[in-house]
N, C-alpha and C positions, 0 to 999 in steps of 0.2 A: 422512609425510615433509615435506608441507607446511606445517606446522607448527614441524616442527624447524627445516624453513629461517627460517621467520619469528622462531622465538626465539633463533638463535644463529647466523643468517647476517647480522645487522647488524654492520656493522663499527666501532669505535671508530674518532671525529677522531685524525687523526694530529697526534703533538706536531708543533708549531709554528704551527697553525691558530689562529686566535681567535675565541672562540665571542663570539658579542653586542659585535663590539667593543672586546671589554673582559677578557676572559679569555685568556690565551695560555697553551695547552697544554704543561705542561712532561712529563708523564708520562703514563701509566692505570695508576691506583692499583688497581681491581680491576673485575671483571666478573661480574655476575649476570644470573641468571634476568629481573629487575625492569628494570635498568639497568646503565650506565656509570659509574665514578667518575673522575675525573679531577683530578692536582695542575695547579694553574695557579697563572700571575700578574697580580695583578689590575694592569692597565697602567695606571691613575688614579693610586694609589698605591704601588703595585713591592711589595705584601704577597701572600704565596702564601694562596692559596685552594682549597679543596677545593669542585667540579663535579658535583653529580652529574644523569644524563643519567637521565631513563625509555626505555625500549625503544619503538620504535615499534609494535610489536603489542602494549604493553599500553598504551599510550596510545588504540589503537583502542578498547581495552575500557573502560565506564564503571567499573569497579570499578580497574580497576590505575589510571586518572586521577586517582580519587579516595582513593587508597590514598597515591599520590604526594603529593598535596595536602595529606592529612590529617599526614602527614610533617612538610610545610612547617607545619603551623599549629602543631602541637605544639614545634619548635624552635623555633619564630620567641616563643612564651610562654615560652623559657625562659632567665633572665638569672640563669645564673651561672658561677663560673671551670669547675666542674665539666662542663660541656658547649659543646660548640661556639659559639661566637655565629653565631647565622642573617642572613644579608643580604638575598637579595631571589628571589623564585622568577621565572620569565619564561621567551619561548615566542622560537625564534627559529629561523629558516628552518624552521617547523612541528614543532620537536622541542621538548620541553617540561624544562626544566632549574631546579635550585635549587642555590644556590651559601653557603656558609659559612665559616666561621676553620678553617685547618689549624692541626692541634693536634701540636706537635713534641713527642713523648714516648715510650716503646716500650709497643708490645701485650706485655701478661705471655705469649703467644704467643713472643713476640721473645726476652724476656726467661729463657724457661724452656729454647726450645728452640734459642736459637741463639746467645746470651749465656751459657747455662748457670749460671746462679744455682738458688740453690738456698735454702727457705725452711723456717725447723723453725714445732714448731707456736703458739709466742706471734708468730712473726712475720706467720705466714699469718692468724691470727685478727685482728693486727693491722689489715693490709691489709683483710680481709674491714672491717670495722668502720667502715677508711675510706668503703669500695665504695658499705657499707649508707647513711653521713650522706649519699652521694650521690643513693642511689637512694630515702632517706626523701624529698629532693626532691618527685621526682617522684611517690610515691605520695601524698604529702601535696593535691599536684596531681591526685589521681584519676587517672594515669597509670602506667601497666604497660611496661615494655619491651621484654621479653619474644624477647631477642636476646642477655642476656649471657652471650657468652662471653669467651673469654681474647682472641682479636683486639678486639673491642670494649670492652675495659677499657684502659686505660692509665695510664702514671705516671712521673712527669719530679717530679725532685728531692721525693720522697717525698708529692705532688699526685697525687690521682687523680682521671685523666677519665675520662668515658662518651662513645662515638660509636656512631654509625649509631642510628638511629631510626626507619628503613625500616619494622619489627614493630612500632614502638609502638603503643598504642590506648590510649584511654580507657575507663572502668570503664565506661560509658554506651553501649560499642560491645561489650560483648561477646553481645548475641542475634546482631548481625548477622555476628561472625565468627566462632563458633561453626557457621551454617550454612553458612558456605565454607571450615572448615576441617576437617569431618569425615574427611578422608582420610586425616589422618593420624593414625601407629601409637597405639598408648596412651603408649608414652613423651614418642612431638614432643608429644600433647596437654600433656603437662605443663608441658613447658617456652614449649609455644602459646596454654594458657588465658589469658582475658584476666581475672586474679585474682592478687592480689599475690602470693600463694604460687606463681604459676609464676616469678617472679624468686626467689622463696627456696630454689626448684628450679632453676635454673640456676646460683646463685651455690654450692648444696652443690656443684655438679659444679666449679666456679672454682676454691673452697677445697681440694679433693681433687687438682687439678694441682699446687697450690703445694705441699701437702704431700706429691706422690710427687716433685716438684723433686730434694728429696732422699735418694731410698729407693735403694737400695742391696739386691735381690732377694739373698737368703742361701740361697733354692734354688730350683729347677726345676720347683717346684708350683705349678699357679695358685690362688693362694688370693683371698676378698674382702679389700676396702679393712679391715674391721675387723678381718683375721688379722694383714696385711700391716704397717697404721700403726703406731707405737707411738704411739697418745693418752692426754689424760687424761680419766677416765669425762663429766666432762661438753663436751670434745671429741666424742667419740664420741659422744653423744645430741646435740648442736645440729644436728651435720649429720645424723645418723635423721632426725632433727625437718624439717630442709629438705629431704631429701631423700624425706619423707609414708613413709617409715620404721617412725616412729612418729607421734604426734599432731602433726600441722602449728603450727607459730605462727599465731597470728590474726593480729599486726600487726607491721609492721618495727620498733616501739617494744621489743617483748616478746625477738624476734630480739636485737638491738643489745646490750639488760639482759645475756644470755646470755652473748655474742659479748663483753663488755666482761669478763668476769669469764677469761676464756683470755687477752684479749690481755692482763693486767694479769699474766696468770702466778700468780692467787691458786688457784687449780684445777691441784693439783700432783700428784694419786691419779693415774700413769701404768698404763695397760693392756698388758699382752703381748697 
């Protein structure tokens, strides 16, 4: 019980508060396990900022401190449109915060389930294709994100961002969180390994939203994603493939080659 109070008896700043000065709370954009998110504005120059707070019991723990940190260091190396710009991390009346660019665009979350759009399959390849030039980024950088889902993707006038980087690590961290992640199922491992193929595992599961976007169930059976989709044969194998299916991609290079030949529409052999 003691415990549950310390992880979820913290209470979020209330909007109007300003944290460091300099941040005035316009909302709480979300709440985890980890931390506090919060939209603000930065009062220097009247630009909204996105807050994010760590929890005070994981700030007691050296690992969730450093988890936080590792956060800040990997966005703060990262200069491009595709991802947030990082500003500055800082500790204030003893709570520990790092603050970044809000990025006005909608979560394909947004976009699927409450905008209802709908994506057939050169446009979802398309997108996917996008996601990938983003996240070659980062793995070109030796980094994993290992977070993407449909909240954490975004796209404002056919742009696509990537946020939260809370999961990310570096290829160079994966003994050390491999021993603090064993608990989870055989599936989180997948999508928790710190190996680029668990980004190529979570983006199969991205590409799979966008393409039921549109499905329209014609009966009452539950059938798999390969009864269900109408794709074309090498549809259906790139996501096998990301999905360790069948033989994984070795690198987002060999992915993309794939992924390029769907969105272009030259792979026209459609599946029942």
């Amino acid at each position: 019980m003691r415990n549950l109070l310390l992880k979820y008896g913290e209470r979020p700043l209330k909007p109007g508060k300003t944290i460091n000065s300099k941040y005035l709370i316009i909302k709480v954009l979300g709440k985890g396990s980890y931390g506090i998110t919060y939209l603000t504005k930065d009062l220097h120059d009247q630009k909204y900022a996105v807050v994010k707070q760590l929890r005070a019991y994981k700030a007691r723990s050296g690992k969730g401190l450093q988890s936080f940190m590792r956060e800040a260091d990997i966005q703060s190396n990262l200069c491009n449109a595709a991802f947030p710009d990082f500003y500055e991390s800082f500790q204030w009346e003893k709570k520990h915060f790092i603050s970044m660019e809000f990025v006005e665009a909608d979560t394909f979350e947004d976009l699927i389930f409450i905008q209802k759009e709908s994506f057939g399959e050169k446009e979802s390849f398309h997108i996917l294709l996008k996601v990938l030039k983003a996240i070659k980024i980062l793995h070109d950088n030796g980094i994993v994100h290992r977070d993407l889902r449909i909240p954490n993707i975004l796209m404002k006038n056919q742009s696509i961002h990537i946020i939260d980087f809370g999961l990310a690590r570096r290829l160079s961290d994966s003994r050390e969180v491999c021993k603090s992640e064993t608990k989870y199922s055989e599936e989180k491992m997948l999508f928790r390994e710190v190996s680029y193929q668990s980004d190529f595992f979570a983006l199969g599961h991205f590409v799979l939203f966008l393409l039921y976007s549109g499905y329209v169930p014609s009966s009452g059976k539950n059938r798999s994603w390969e009864d269900e989709l109408e794709l074309s044969a090498l549809g259906k194998e790139i996501i096998k493939r990301m999905l360790k299916l069948l033989k994984p991609y070795d690198s987002i290079d060999e992915l993309m080659e794939e992924v390029l030949k769907c969105a272009d529409g030259r792979e026209q052999n459609v599946i029942f």
